[in-house]
C-alpha positions in Angstrom: 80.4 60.8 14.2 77.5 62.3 13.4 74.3 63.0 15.6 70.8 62.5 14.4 67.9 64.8 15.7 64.9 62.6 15.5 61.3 64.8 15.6 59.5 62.4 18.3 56.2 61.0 17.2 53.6 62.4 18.1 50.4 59.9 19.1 47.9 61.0 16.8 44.5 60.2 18.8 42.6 62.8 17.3 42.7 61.5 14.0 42.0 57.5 15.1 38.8 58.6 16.8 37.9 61.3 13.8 38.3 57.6 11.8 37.0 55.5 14.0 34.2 58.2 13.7 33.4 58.1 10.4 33.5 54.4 10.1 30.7 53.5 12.8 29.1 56.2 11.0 29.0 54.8 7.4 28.3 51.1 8.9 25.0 53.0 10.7 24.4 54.9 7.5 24.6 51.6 5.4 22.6 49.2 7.6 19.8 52.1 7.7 19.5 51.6 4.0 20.2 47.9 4.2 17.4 47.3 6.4 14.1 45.1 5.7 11.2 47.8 5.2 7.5 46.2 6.4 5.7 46.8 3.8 2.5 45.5 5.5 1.3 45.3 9.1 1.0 41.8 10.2 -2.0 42.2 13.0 -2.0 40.2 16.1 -4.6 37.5 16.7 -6.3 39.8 19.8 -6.8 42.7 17.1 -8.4 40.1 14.4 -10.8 38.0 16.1 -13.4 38.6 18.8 -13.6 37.8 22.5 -15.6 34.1 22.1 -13.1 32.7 19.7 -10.5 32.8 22.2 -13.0 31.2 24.7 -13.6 28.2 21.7 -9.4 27.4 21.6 -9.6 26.8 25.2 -13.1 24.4 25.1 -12.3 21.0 26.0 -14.5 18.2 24.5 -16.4 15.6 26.8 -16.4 12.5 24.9 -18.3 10.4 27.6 -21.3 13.2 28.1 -21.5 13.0 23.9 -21.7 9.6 23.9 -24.1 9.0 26.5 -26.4 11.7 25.2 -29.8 10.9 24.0 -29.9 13.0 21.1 -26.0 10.8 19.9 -27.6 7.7 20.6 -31.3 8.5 18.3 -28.8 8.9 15.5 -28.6 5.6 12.6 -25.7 4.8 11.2 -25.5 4.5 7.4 -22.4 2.2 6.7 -22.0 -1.3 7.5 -19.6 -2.3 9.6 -17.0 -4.3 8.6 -17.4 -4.0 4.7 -18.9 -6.3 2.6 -17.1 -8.8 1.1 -17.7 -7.4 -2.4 -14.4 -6.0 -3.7 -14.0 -2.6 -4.5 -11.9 -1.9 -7.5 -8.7 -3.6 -8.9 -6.8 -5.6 -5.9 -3.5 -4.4 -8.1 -4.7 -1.3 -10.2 -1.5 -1.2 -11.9 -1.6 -4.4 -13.8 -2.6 -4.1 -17.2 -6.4 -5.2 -17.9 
């Protein structure tokens, strides 16, 4: 019978981490070159426009005080309301003349 000297293994943690290492490293190295670049600078809408257009987006409208104001009411309408009766145009403007 014969006997068999095994050499015990030896847990090489060193060289997992040295990998491990150098992987994380070329995904970081690859996703820094893999990146969007901004070309331009997009501003924000505070940097752009003055103070008083921010107070206009917040104006609400009174319908009622236009309405009722003598200046609105001076005005002449123009149109007739409803239409006339005279036809405007083809009633089917896809059948042939």
């Amino acid at each position: 019978m014969a006997i068999e000297i095994k050499k015990e293994n030896k847990s090489n943690l060193g060289s997992w981490i040295m990998i491990l290492l150098i992987v994380v490293l070329g995904v970081w190295i690859l996703f820094q070159f893999v990146r969007p670049v901004k070309l331009i600078h997009v501003p924000r809408p505070e940097d752009v426009l003055p103070q008083s257009s921010f107070e206009l987006v917040q104006a609400q409208l009174d319908i009622q005080g236009v309405l009722q104001d003598p200046v609105f009411q001076t005005l002449s309408s123009h149109i007739s309301w409803p239409p006339s009766e005279v036809p405007l145009g083809k009633p089917n403007p896809f059948r042939p003349f």
